[in-house]
C-alpha positions in Angstrom: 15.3 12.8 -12.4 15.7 12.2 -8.5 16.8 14.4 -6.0 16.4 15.6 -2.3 13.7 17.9 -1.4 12.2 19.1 1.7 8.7 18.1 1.3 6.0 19.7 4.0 8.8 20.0 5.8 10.6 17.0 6.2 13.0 15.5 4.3 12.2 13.9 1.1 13.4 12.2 -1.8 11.7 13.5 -5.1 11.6 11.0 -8.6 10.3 12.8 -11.6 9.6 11.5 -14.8 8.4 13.7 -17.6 4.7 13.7 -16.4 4.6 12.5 -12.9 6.4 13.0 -9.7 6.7 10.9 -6.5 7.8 12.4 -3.1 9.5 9.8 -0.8 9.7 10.7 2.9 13.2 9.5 4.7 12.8 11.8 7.5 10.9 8.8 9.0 9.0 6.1 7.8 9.9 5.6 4.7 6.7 7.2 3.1 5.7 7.7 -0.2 3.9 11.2 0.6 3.1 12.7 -2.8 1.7 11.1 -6.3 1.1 13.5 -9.1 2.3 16.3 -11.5 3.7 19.6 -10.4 0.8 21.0 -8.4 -1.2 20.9 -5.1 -3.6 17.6 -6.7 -2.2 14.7 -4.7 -3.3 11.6 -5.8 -2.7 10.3 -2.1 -3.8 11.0 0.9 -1.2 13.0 3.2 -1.4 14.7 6.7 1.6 14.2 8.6 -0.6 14.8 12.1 -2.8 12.7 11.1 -3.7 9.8 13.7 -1.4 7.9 15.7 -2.0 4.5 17.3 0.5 5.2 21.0 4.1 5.7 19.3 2.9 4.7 15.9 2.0 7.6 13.4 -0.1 7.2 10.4 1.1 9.9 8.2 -0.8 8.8 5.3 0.4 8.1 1.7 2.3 5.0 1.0 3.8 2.6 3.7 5.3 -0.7 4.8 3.0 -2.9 7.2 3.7 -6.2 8.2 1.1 -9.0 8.7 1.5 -12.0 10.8 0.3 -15.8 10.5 -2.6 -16.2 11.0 -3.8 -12.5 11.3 -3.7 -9.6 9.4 -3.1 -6.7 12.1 -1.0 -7.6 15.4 0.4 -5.2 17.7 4.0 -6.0 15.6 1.7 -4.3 12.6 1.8 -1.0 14.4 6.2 -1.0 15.3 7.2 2.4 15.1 8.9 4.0 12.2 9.6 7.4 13.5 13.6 7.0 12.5 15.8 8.5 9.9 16.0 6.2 6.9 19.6 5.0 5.3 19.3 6.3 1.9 20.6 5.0 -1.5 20.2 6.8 -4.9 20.7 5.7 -8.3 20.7 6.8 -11.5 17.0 5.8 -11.7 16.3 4.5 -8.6 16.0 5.3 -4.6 15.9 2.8 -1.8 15.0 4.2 1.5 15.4 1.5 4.2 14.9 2.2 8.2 16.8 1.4 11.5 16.1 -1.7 12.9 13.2 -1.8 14.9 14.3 -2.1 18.6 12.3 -4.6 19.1 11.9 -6.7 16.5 14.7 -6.7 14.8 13.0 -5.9 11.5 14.1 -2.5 9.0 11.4 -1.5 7.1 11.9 0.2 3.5 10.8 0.9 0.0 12.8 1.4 -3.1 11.3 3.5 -6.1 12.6 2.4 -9.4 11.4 4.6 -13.0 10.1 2.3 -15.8 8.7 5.1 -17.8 6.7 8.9 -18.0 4.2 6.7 -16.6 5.3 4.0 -14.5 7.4 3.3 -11.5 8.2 -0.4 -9.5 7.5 0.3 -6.2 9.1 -3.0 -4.2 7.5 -3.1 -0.4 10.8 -4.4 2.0 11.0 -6.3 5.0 14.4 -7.4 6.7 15.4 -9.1 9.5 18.4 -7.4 11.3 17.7 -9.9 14.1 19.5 -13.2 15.4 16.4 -15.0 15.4 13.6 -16.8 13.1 11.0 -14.1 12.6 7.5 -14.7 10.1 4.8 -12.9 8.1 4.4 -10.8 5.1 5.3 -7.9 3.7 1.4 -5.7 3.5 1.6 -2.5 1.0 -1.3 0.2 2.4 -1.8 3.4 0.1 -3.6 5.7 1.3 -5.6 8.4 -1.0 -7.9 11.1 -1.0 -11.4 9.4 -1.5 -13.6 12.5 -2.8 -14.3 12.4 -6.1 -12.9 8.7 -6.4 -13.9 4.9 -7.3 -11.8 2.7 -6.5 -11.9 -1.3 -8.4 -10.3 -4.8 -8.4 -10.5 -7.1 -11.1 -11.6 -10.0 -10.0 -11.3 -14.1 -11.4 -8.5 -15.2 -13.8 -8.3 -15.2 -17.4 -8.4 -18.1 -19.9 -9.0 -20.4 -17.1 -11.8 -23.8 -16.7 -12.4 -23.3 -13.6 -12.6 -20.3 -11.4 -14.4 -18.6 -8.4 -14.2 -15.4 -6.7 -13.3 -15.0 -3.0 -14.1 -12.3 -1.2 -13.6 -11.6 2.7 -15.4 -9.1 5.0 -13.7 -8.5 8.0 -16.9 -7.3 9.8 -15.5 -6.5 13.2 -11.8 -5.4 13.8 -10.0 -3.0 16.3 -13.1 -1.4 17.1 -14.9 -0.6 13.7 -18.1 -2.7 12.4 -18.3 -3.2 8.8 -21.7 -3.3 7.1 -22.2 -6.4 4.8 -25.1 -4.8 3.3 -23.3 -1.9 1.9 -25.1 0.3 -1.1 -20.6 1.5 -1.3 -19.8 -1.8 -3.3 -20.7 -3.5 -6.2 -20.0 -5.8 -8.8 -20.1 -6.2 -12.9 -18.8 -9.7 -13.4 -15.6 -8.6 -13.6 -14.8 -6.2 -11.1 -16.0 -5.5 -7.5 -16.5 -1.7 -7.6 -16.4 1.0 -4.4 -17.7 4.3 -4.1 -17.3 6.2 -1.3 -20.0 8.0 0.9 -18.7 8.2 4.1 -19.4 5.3 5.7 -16.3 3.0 7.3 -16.0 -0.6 5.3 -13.2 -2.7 4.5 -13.5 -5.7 1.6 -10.7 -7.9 1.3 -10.1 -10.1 -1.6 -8.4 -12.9 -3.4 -7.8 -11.3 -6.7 -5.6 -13.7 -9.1 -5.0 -10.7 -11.4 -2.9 -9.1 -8.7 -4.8 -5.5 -9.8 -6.5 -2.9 -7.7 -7.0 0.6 -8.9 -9.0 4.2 -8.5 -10.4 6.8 -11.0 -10.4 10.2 -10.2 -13.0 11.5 -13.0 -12.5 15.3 -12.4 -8.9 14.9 -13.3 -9.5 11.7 -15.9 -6.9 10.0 -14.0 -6.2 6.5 -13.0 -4.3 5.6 -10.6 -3.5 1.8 -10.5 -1.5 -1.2 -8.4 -0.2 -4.6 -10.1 1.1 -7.3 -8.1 1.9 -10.9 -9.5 -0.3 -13.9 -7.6 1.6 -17.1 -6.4 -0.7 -19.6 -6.5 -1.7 -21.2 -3.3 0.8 -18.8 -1.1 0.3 -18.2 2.1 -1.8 -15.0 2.1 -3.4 -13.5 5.0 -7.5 -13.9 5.7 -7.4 -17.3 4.2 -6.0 -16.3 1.1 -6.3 -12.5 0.1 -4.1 -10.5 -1.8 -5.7 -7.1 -2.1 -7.6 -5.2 0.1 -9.9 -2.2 0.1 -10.7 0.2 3.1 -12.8 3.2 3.5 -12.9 5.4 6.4 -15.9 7.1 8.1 -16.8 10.6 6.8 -14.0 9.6 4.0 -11.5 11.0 5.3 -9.1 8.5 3.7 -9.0 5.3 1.7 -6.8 2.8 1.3 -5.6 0.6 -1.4 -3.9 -2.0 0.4 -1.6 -5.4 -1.6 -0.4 -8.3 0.5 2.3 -10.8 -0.2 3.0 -14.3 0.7 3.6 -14.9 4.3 6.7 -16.8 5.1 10.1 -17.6 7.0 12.6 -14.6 7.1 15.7 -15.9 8.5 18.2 -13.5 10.4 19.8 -11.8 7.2 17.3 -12.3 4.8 14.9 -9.4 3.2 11.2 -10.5 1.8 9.4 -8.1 -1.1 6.1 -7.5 -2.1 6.9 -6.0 -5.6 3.5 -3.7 -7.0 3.8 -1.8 -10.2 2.3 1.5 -10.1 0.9 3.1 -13.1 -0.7 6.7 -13.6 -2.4 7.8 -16.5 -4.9 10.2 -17.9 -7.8 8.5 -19.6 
């Protein structure tokens, strides 16, 4: 079921399946605000005052970055999104796409498609509005409510000869250090694990299974992101396709995907398509 909502009082676009529900902000953004059933036990992090970076507002939940060659955050990564979104609803599916950024040329939108009671296709848009050449790729931040949580990627391929495991620490960056000797991660030979206690990290990670995901035990629910790997794309911080970050005092975490960076001519629209799945285990 989809319908408009007012959701903490903005409007919202709400898509229901039989046991979860998604809240899409068009008031600005887009957002994905809310993740869960039919109660006050958001999966995501949300605060619509929550910190701004000058005209840029974080929100929280689910939103659209961009990254740029060469560089994950640019000062292009923080374009406004304060705008009313063009909205279009289908029998299964919403697409909620912004203005045109005044600037840059570039709309900014999500589009929320049901699979089943416990799946949705979340597809993560970029297009070009403009009249000239513009690059990067399309970067997919969730933000959720950390207490309580473990959040893990699975790391190396399957049914493979050769493999290795690549993992990036961006140790200084806008103003935060990162720890590389941090008692928040670790690793089974499968997975690199986080558990948050406060303390601001960041891990980034080539991950050819395309999978990052959280456990929230109290609930026995998991929470999880799919994206498909291309094979030597163009991926930001020399090759990563997922990220984790963890804010100090945990006041949010982020489960972040990246896609391929690459040409978007005037006209064109890039994706970076992540299957969401929630469960109770």
């Amino acid at each position: 079921m989809i319908k408009e909502i007012i959701f903490d009082d903005m409007k919202a676009i709400e898509i229901r399946t039989s046991n979860w529900r998604i809240a899409l902000i068009t008031e600005c953004g887009p957002r994905i605000a809310f993740l869960g059933k039919d109660d006050d036990k958001n999966i995501l992090y949300w605060d619509k005052n929550a910190v701004s970076r000058q005209d840029w507002n974080l929100h929280g939940g689910h939103r659209v970055w961009i990254t740029r060659p060469y560089a994950d955050e640019s000062e292009d990564t923080y374009m406004t999104d304060n705008e009313a979104c063009d909205v279009k609803i289908g029998t299964d599916y919403v697409i909620a796409m912004s203005p045109p950024h005044e600037f840059t040329k570039l709309s900014r939108g999500i589009k929320v498609e049901i699979i089943d009671k416990n799946s949705f296709k979340v597809i993560n848009i970029i297009k070009n509005d403009g009249q000239l050449i513009y690059s990067g790729g399309v970067w997919s931040p969730t933000c959720i409510n950390p207490d309580g949580k473990e959040i893990f990627v699975d790391l190396g391929e399957d049914n493979v000869t050769w493999d290795i495991v690549k993992i990036v620490i961006p140790r200084i960056f806008a103003g935060n250090k990162v720890k590389i000797n941090d008692d928040q991660i670790s690793f089974t030979e499968n997975k690199m694990i986080l558990k948050p206690n406060g303390v601001l990290t960041k891990r980034c990670v080539c991950a050819p299974k395309g999978k990052v995901y959280t456990e929230w035990k109290d609930e026995r629910i998991r929470f999880s992101k799919e994206v498909k790997y291309i094979r030597d794309g163009n991926y930001p911080l020399d090759g990563c396709n997922i990220a984790v970050f963890l804010g100090q005092d945990n006041w949010m975490a982020e489960m972040e995907t990246f896609g391929v960076e690459q040409v978007i001519k005037p006209g064109e629209t890039i994706c970076n398509e992540e299957l969401w799945t929630i469960e109770n285990y």
